[in-house]
C-alpha positions in Angstrom: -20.2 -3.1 2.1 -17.5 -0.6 2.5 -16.3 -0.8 -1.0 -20.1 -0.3 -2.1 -20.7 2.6 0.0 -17.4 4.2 -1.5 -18.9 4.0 -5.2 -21.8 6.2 -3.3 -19.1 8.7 -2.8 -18.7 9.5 -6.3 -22.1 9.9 -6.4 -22.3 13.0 -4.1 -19.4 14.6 -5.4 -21.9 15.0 -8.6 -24.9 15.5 -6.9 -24.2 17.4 -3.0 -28.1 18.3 -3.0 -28.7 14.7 -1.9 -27.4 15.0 1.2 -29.9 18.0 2.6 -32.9 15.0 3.8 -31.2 13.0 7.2 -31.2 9.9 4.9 -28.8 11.6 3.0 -26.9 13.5 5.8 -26.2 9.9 7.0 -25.5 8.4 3.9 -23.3 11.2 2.6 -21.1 10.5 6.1 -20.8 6.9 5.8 -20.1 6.7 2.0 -17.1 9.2 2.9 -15.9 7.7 5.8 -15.8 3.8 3.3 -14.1 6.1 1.0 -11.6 6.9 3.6 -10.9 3.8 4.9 -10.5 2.5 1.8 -8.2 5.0 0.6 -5.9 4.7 4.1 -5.3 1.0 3.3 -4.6 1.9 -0.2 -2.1 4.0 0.9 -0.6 2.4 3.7 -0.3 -0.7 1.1 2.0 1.5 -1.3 4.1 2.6 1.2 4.7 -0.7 3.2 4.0 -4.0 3.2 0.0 -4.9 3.9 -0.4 -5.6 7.0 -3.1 -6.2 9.9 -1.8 -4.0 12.1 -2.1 -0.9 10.3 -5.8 -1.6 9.8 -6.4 -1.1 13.5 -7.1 2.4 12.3 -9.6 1.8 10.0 -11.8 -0.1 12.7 -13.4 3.2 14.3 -14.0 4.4 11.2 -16.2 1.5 9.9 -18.1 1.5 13.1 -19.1 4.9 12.5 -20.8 3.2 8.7 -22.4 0.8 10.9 -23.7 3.2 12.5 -24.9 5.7 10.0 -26.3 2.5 8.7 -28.4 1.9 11.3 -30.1 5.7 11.5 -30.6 5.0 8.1 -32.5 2.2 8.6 -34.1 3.7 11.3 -35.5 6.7 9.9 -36.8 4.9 7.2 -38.7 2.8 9.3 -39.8 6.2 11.2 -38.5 5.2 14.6 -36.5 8.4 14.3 -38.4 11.5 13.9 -36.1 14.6 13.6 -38.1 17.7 15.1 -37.1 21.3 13.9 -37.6 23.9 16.3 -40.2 26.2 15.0 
């Protein structure tokens, strides 16, 4: 799902006026934070060898997807209603 969501990434860089709507807000954040990840264990795998241990870091990180994922999913089923003060 990660690597998915980091294709997405490419796709705001060309077009940052989908992230104004919460939808996007939230998909904007979790297609950056895939492209993170996925860019720390590219990283890490040049410099040493590939290992578990180093993707103990990456684990915070795709819980935050998860749950940008989720507010996604719930906005669009509107049990999330945003209110702007007036």
């Amino acid at each position: 799902m990660t690597l998915v969501l980091s294709f997405v990434f490419l796709v705001f860089l060309a077009r940052p006026a989908l992230i104004n709507t919460p939808e996007g807000f939230y998909l904007g954040l979790a297609s950056f934070m895939s492209a993170m990840c996925h860019g720390y264990t590219f990283f890490i795998s040049l410099i040493n060898e590939w290992t578990p241990r180093f993707l103990m870091g990456v684990i915070p990180q795709i819980e935050i997807v998860a749950l940008c994922l989720i507010l996604i999913f719930l906005h669009r089923c509107k049990l999330i209603v945003l209110q702007r003060p007036v």
